[in-house]
C-alpha angles and dihedrals in degrees: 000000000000123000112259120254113282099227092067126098122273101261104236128257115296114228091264092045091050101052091037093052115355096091128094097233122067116267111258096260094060091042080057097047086046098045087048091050093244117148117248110217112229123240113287132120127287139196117205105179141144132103137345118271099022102112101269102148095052095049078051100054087036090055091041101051091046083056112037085241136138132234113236103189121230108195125105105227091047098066088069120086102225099043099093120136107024087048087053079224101180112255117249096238081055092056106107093178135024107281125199127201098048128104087015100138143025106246081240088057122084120247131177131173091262093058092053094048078064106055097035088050089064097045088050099049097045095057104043085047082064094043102259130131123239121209099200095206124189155114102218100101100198089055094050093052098039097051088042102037152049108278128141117205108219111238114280098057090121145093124280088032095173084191091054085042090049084050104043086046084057096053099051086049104049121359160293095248091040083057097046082050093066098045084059097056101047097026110034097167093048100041089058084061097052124073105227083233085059086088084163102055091044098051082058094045095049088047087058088052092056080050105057094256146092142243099209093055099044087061090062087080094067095058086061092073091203112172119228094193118047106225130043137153110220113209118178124191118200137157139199098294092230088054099045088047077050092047094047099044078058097049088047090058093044085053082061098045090055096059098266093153089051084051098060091036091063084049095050085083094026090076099268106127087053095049103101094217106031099050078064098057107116104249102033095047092058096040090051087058083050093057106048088053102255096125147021112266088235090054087055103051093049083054089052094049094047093040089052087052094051100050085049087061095046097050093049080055103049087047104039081064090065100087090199099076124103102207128215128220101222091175091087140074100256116088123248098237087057087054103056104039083101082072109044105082090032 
C-alpha cells in the first residue's frame, strides 16, 4: 500500500503504541538499562539483517523497547496474510512491541518492492517525525535497500502490469527456459544475472526491455550504497555457518511440527499456486510438489531443508558486501544486543 500523503495529520497512537510509549515514564525495559548504568540509545533508525535464523527478530523487539521504537518487517513473504509458519513470521502474542510490514497482502493480490519503499517510507517517516525509533528488520536484501536507501523503481513496478501479466502468461504457457531464451535474445547482459528458473526476475527483465531500459543496468544502483536516510545504525547477525546449517535443518523440522503442511494444504484452494511470488516461498513451493504428487514427501522435505541452506548463504553474501554493517557474532554466549550497544549511539 502506498504511504499516505505527507500533509495529513499524524493518525493517533494505536493501543500497542500507547502503552509501549505513551507514558511519561520509560518502558521497563529502559528503567532496567538506566538502573544498571547502561546506556539507552536515542531514537534514530535502525537496520537489523543477515541471515535466516540468526535472531533477527529478537535483536529487533530488544532495539525497539529500549527505544520506544517500533519493528517494520522486511522480508517479502511476510507481507502476505496466509503465509505463517514456513515464513517463521513472529507470532502476534510474541509481538512485544508494535511491529509494520507484515499481513500486508492476500497471497491472490500482487506485491513488488516498490511497492513496499512506499509503504515502509511512510512508516518510517511517521514515526521519526514522533520521536520513535524504527528497527527495520529483515532478510530480504532488495527491501531493506530499497526502504534505507536511494533507489528509484522503473515504471512499470505496480499492480494490473499488462506487460507483467503478457510475460507470466508466457511462462505458464511455455517455459522457464523458453523465457530465459528470449531474454537472451533481446538482454544478453542481463540474461547472463538471472537463473532461467528465476521466472520472477525475468518476467521483470523482459518487461524493462519493452521499456527502453535494462536490467542489468538498473541493478548498478544497488552497489552505490547511497543512503536515503541519513542515519542509520547497520547491525548485521551471522553464525558459523555449520552451526547455523545445523540451526536451520532443525527449524525446518519444527515448521513441520507446527502443522506447516497443513499449512500449504488450506492455501492449495486459498490462490497460492497461481500467485507468482508465494508459490516460491521455501517451504510452500516444495510441498506443493509434494502435494500434486510430483515428489515423495521425504524428498520434499529434504528440498525444503538444502534450499533453505542455500538462501541462507545468498543472503550472507548480498549483505557482507554493505560495508556499512557491524556484524554480530550470535554463536556465543553474549547477547547481541550487548554486542551492539558500541554501536548504538555511533
Amino acid at each position: 500500500m502506498p504511504a499516505p500523503p505527507r500533509d495529513t495529520p499524524d493518525p493517533p497512537l494505536s493501543e500497542q503504541e500507547a502503552q509501549h510509549c505513551g507514558n511519561p515514564a520509560p518502558p521497563l525495559s529502559l528503567r532496567g538499562a538506566q538502573r544498571r548504568g547502561n546506556p539507552v540509545a536515542p531514537p534514530r533508525l535502525y537496520a537489523v539483517v543477515g541471515p535466516t535464523g540468526t535472531g533477527k527478530s529478537e535483536l529487533a523487539q530488544q532495539l525497539a523497547e529500549r527505544t520506544c521504537g517500533v519493528v517494520l518487517s522486511a522480508d517479502a513473504l511476510q507481507v502476505y496474510r496466509e503465509l505463517n509458519i514456513g515464513t517463521a513470521k513472529i507470532p502476534e502474542s510474541a509481538r512485544r512491541v508494535p511491529h509494520y510490514g507484515l499481513d500486508l497482502v492476500s497471497v491472490r493480490q500482487p506485491y513488488s518492492a516498490a511497492l513496499y519503499q512506499a509503504y515502509a517510507r511512510g512508516i518510517i517517516d511517521e514515526h521519526l517525525a514522533r520521536g520513535q525509533s524504527v528497527v527495520v528488520c529483515g532478510g530480504t536484501g532488495l527491501y531493506v535497500r530499497a526502504a534505507l536507501d536511494k533507489f528509484d523503481f522503473p515504471a512499470g513496478e505496480q499492480e494490473d502490469n499488462p506487460l507483467r501479466a503478457h510475460y507470466e502468461a508466457l511462462a505458464a504457457t511455455q517455459s522457464a527456459e523458453a523465457l530465459h531464451d528470449l531474454l537472451q535474445q533481446r538482454d544478453p547482459a542481463s540474461a547472463a544475472l538471472i537463473h532461467p528458473n528465476n521466472v520472477r526476475r525475468v518476467v521483470r527483465a523482459l518487461e524493462l526491455c519493452d521499456q527502453g531500459e535494462s536490467y542489468a543496468q538498473s541493478t548498478e544502483g544497488f552497489k552505490s550504497f547511497q543512503p536515503y536516510y541519513a542515519d542509520v545504525c547497520w547491525l548485521g547477525l551471522s553464525k558459523d555457518r555449520a552451526e547455523l546449517y545445523r540451526d536451520l535443518d532443525a527449524r525446518v523440522d519444527a515448521m513441520l511440527e507446527a502443522g506447516l503442511a497443513a499449512e500449504v494444504r488450506a492455501l492449495q484452494t486459498q490462490g497460492l499456486a497461481e500467485s507468482l511470488t508465494a508459490r516460491q516461498a521455501i517451504g510452500y513451493k516444495e510441498l506443493l510438489t509434494w502435494l500434486d504428487g510430483a515428489s515423495s514427501y521425504d524428498d520434499a522435505v529434504a528440498a525444503i531443508k538444502q534450499n533453505t541452506r542455500r538462501y541462507a548463504k545468498r543472503q550472507l553474501t548480498f549483505f557482507k558486501a554493505d560495508p556499512r554493517l557491524h556484524w554480530l557474532n550470535a554463536d556465543t554466549d553474549t547477547s547481541p544486543l550487548l554486542m551492539a550497544m558500541p554501536y548504538l549511539n555511533a
